[in-house]
N, C-alpha and C positions, 0 to 999 in steps of 0.2 A: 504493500500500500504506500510505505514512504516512498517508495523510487518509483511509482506513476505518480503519485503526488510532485514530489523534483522534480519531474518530466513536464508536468503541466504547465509548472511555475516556468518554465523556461521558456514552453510556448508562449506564453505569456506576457515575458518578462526579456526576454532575447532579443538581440538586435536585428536576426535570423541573417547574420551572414556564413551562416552553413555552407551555403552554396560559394561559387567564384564572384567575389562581390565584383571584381575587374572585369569579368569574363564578357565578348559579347553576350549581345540578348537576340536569341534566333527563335524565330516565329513560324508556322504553319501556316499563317495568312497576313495576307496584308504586310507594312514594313515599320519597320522599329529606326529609328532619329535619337541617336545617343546624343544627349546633351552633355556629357561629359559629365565631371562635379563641378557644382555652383557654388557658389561662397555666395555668403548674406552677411548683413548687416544686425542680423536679427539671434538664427541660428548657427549652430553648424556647418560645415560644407556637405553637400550630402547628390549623388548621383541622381540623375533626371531622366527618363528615357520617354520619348513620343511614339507610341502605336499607331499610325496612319491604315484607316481600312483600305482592301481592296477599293479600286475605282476614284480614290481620293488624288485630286488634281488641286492644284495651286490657283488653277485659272475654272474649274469647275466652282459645283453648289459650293454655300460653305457649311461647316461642319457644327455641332455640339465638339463641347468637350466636356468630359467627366474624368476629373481629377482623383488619383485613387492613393491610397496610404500603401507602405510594406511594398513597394514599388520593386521591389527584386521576386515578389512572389506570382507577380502575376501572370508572365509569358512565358517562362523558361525552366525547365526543369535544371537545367546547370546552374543557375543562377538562387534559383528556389532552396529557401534558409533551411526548407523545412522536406526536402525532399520530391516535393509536387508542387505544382505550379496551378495558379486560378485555371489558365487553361480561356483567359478573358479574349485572346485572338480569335480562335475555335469558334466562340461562341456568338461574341460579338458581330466574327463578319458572315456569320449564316444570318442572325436576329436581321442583319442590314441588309441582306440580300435576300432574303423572305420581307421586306419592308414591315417587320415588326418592330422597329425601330427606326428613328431618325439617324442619320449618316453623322455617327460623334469620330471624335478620336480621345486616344486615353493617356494622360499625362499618370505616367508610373514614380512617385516620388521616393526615393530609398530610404528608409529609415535609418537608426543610426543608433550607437551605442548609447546613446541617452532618450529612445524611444518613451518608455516612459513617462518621462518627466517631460516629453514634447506633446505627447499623446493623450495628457490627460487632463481635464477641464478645467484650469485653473480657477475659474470663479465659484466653481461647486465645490472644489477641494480647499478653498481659503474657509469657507461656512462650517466644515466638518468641525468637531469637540477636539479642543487641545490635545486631548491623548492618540486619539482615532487618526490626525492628521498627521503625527509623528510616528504614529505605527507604518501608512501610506510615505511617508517623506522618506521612512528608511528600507525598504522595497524598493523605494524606487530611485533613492540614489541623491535623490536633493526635490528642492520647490519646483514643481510645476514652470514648466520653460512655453506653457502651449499658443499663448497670448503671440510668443515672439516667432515662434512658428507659422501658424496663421497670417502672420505678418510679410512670413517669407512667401507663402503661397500666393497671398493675394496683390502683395504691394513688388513681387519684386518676379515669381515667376509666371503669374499670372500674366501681364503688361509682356512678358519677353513672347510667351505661349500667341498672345492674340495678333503679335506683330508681323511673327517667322510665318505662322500657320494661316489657311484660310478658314476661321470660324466664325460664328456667331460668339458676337462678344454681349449680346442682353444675357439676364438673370434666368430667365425660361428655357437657355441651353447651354446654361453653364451649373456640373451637377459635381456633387463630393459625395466617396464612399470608401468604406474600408469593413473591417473583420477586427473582433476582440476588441483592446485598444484601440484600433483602426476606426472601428462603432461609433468610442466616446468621441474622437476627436470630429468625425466628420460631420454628428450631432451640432455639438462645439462652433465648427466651420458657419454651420449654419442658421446657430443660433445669433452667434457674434455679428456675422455678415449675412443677414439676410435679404439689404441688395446685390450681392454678388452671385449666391447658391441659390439655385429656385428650387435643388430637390440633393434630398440625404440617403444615401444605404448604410444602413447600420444593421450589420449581420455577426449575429453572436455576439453582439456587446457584449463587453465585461461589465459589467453594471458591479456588482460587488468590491472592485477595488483592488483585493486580497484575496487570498486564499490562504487557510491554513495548513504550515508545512506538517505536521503531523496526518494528516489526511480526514481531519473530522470536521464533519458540516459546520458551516457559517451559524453564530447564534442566529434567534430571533434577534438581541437585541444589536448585532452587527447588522442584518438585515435591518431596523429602522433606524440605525443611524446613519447608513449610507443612503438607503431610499428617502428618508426625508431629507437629506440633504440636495439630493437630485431635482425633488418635490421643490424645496424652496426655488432652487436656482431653475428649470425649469418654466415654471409656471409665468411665472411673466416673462422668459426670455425666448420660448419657442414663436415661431414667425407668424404671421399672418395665413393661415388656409385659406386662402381667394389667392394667393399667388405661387404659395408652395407644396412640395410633395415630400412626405416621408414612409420609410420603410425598415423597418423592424425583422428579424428573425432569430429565430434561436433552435437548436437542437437538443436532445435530450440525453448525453451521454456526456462522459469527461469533465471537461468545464462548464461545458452547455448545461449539463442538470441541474446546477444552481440560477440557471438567469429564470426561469419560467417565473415566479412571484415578482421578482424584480420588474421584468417586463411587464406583467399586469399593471400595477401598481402606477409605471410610465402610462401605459396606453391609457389609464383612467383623466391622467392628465391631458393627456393629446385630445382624447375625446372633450374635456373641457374645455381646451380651446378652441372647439368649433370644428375640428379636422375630424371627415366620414370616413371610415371602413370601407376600404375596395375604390374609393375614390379619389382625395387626397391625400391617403393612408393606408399601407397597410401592414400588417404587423400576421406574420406567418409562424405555424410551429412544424417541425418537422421532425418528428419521434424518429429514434436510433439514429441520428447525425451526430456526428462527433466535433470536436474542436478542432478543427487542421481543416489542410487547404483541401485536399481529399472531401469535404464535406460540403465545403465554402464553393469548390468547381463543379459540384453534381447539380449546384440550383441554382450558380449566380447568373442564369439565364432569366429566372422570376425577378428579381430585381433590377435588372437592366431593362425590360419589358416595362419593368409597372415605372420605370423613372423615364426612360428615353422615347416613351411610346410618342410615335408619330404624334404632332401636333393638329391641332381638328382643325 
């Protein structure tokens, strides 16, 4: 139990350069635009890659983009921290060539040895109970960096993304998504900037924070001090429903079995602010899913549908 428990933590918790973090990134479809590593003002330096779909011309339509977290997990299994790759080529450029989607491209951002402390909500994590916060600070390595990330995304690679590439640059085709930590932060993205993101995928949030290394379930009362703190920060900061979309999911195995209460507890919120079920929301369960990209590539097909769907 302790050494899957270690295991998870590391999913979790890892910068997932398993894989060749150097390595080309080679595709099944469509073409990959290494942007090298970026320096910021903000963060870290940290690798960038562009997935351009099949048919994507510079002098053609222009494109969505959907900005994704864990950017080494997405395309390539050499590159993938964690063994398997999202598999978002694959997927994505049948979805656009079946016209179940709008013709996006996918800004893969690499994470980085201080993932956590980029990844996680800083406004939600300042509200937590004095003790709770430094139990979180020291998992994760120090204060929440996430504010200065965001920063990086929107003020500095954003602006570079809408210049080189030919996209839509309004709020309605510019979307953030990620996995685990990947969840809180693209929440986050879109809570902070919700003229920038018109729509969120948060699959398999980590909603809890923590895990305990011993292998015994989260109390209840770790469950309401983290969910009410979400609650607080939350509530007035989710976007407006008339202009955005979100999307939820979780599995029921590994780390996954602890989000199902968590997630409720959000969706009660969401539904509070106005946002329908199956409409500008939706929030999926999917029994025996596990934590890994293996789980995250058998469906990230439903979430790019419910974000990217053709516009009416």
């Amino acid at each position: 139990m302790i050494r899957w428990v270690a295991a998870l933590l590391l999913l979790v918790a890892a910068p997932a350069f398993a894989g060749d973090a150097n390595a080309p990134v080679h595709v099944s479809a469509g073409t990959i635009v290494d942007l090298g590593v970026l320096k910021s003002k903000y963060v870290d330096p940290r690798r960038v890659v562009v997935w351009l779909p099949p048919g994507y011309s510079s002098r053609g339509p222009k494109h969505a983009v959907l900005y994704m977290h864990d950017g080494q997990n997405l395309f390539d299994n050499g590159t993938a921290g964690y063994d398997h790759e999202w598999e978002v080529d694959e997927h994505l450029s049948k979805l656009i060539a079946e016209k179940k989607v709008r013709p996006t491209i996918v800004v893969g951002i690499w994470n980085t040895p201080k993932r956590l402390q980029e990844y996680v909500p800083s406004k939600a994590f300042t509200t937590l109970p004095d003790a709770y916060r430094e139990k979180v600070k020291a998992l994760y390595g120090g204060d929440p960096l996430s504010d200065g990330y965001l920063k990086f995304v929107v003020s500095e690679l954003r602006p570079m993304i809408d210049q080189r590439f030919n996209v839509k640059t309004d709020r309605a085709n510019t979307f953030v998504m990620g996995s685990s930590m990947g969840g809180l932060i693209s929440l986050y993205a879109i809570d902070e900037y919700p003229q920038i993101f018109g729509g969120a995928g948060m699959v398999s949030t980590h909603w809890p924070l923590v895990i305990n290394p011993d292998g015994k379930p989260l109390s209840d009362e770790d469950y309401e001090i983290v969910s009410s703190t979400f609650e607080r920060y939350l509530t007035p900061a989710l976007p407006d429903p008339k202009t955005h979309r979100l999307y939820f999911d979780y599995g029921s195995e590994t780390l996954d079995a602890a989000y199902a209460r968590y997630q409720a507890r959000v969706d009660r919120i969401v539904a509070r602010r106005g946002y329908t079920q199956g409409a500008n929301w939706l929030t999926k369960s999917f029994p025996g899913q596990k934590h890994n990209e293996i789980s995250w590539a058998s469906r990230v097909d439903i979430p790019l549908q419910f974000l990217l769907a053709p516009p009416r």
